[in-house]
PLY file of the C-alpha trace (Angstrom):
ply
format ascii 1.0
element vertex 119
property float x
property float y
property float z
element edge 118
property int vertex1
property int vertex2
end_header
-8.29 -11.00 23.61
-9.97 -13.64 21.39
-7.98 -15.50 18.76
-9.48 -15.17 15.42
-8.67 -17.05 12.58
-10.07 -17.36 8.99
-10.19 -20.47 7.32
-11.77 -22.06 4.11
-14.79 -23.66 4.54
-14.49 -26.53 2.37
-11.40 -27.40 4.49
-12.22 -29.92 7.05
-13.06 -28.99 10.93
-10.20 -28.77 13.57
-10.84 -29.31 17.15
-8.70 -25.74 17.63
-11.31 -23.76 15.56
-13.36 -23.11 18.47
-16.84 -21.25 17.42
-17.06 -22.01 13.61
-18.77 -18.50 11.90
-19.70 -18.57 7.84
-18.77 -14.85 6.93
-20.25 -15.35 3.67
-23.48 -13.82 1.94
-24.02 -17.26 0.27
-23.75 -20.78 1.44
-20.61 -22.19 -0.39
-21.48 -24.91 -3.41
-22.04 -28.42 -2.87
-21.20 -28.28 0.80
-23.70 -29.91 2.87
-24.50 -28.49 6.18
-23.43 -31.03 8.53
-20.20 -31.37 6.74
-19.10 -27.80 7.19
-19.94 -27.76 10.95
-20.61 -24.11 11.25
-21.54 -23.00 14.50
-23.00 -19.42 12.82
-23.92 -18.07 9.84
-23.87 -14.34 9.49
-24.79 -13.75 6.40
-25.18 -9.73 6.66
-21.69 -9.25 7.67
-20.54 -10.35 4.18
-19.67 -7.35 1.48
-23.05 -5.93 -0.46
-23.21 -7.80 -3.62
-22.64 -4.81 -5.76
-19.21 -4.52 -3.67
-18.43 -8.53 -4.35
-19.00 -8.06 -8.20
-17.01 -4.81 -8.53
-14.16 -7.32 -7.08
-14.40 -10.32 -9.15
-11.75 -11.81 -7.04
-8.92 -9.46 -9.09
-5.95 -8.96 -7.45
-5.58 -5.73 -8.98
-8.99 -4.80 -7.07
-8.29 -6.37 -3.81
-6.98 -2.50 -2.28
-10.24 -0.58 -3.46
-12.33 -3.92 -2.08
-10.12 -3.60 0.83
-10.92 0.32 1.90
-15.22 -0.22 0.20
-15.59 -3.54 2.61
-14.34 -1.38 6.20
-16.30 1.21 5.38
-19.13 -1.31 4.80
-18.31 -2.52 7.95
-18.12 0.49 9.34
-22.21 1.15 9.57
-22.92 -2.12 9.89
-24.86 -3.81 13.11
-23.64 -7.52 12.24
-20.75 -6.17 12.81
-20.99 -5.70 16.42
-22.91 -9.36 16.21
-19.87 -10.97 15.73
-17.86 -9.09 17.87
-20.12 -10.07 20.86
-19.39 -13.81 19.98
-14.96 -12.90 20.98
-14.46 -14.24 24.24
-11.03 -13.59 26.12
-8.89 -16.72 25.31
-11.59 -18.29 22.97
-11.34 -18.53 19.04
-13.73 -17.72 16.66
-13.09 -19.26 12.74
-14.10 -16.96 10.47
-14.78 -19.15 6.98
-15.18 -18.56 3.76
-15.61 -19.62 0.31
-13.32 -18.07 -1.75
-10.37 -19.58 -3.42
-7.75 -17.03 -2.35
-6.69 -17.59 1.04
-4.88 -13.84 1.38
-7.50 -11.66 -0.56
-11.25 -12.38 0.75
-13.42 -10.98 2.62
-12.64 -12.34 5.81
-9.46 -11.08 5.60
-10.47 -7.67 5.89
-13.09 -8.63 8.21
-10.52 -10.18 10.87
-8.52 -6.64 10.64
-11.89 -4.93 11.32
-12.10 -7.05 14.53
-8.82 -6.76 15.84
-9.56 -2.77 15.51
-12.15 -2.48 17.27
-10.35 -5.17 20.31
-7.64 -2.52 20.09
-9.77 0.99 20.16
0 1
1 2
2 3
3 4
4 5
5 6
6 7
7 8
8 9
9 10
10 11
11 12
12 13
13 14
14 15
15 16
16 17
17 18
18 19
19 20
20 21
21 22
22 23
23 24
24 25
25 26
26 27
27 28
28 29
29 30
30 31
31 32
32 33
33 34
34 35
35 36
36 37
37 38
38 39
39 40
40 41
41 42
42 43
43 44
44 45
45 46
46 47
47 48
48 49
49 50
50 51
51 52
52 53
53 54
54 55
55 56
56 57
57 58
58 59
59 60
60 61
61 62
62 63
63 64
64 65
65 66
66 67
67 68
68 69
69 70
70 71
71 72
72 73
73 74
74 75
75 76
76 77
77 78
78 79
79 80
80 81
81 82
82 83
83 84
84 85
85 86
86 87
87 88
88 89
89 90
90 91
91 92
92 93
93 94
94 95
95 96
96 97
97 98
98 99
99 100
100 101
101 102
102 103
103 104
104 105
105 106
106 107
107 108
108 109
109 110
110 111
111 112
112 113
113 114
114 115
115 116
116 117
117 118
């Protein structure tokens, strides 16, 4: 099974990230391309935008976000894009923008990964 880690984007590269994959509908603010080193940039895995509003980053919302985003997931192809890129004993980064490192969207999308490693 493939180790997969999330990681802010505007934090700086680390030889242990392995493949380097922006989760994100929209490429982060003044970060320059070269800087962030992303390997990928799957920018159809990320929640809708009506989802991403409706959460405004509120704790309160994170648990309906939570349940909306897997089921987002659920029907969606990039999905299985990124699970192609898992490789036994590799690691895939999943980064993001967002300021809180334990409610985001590749939070959720890690646990979606991980399920469908275990089904």
């Amino acid at each position: 099974m493939a180790t997969i880690r999330i990681k802010r984007v505007y934090e700086p590269p680390a030889a242990g990230d392995g493949t380097r994959v922006l989760v994100d509908r929209l490429w982060p603010r003044g970060l320059s391309r070269p800087l962030a080193q992303v390997d990928a940039w799957i920018k159809d895995i990320a929640p809708s935008d009506q989802l991403r509003r409706s959460f405004g980053h509120d704790p309160a919302n994170w648990p309906d976000f939570r349940n909306r985003y897997l089921a987002e997931l659920a029907g969606n192809p990039a999905l299985a894009e990124l699970h192609s890129m898992l490789r036994p004993g590799g690691t895939v980064t999943l980064l993001f923008a967002a300021r809180d490192i334990a409610r985001n969207n590749a939070v959720v999308l890690r646990e979606a990964l991980y399920a469908l490693d275990v089904a």
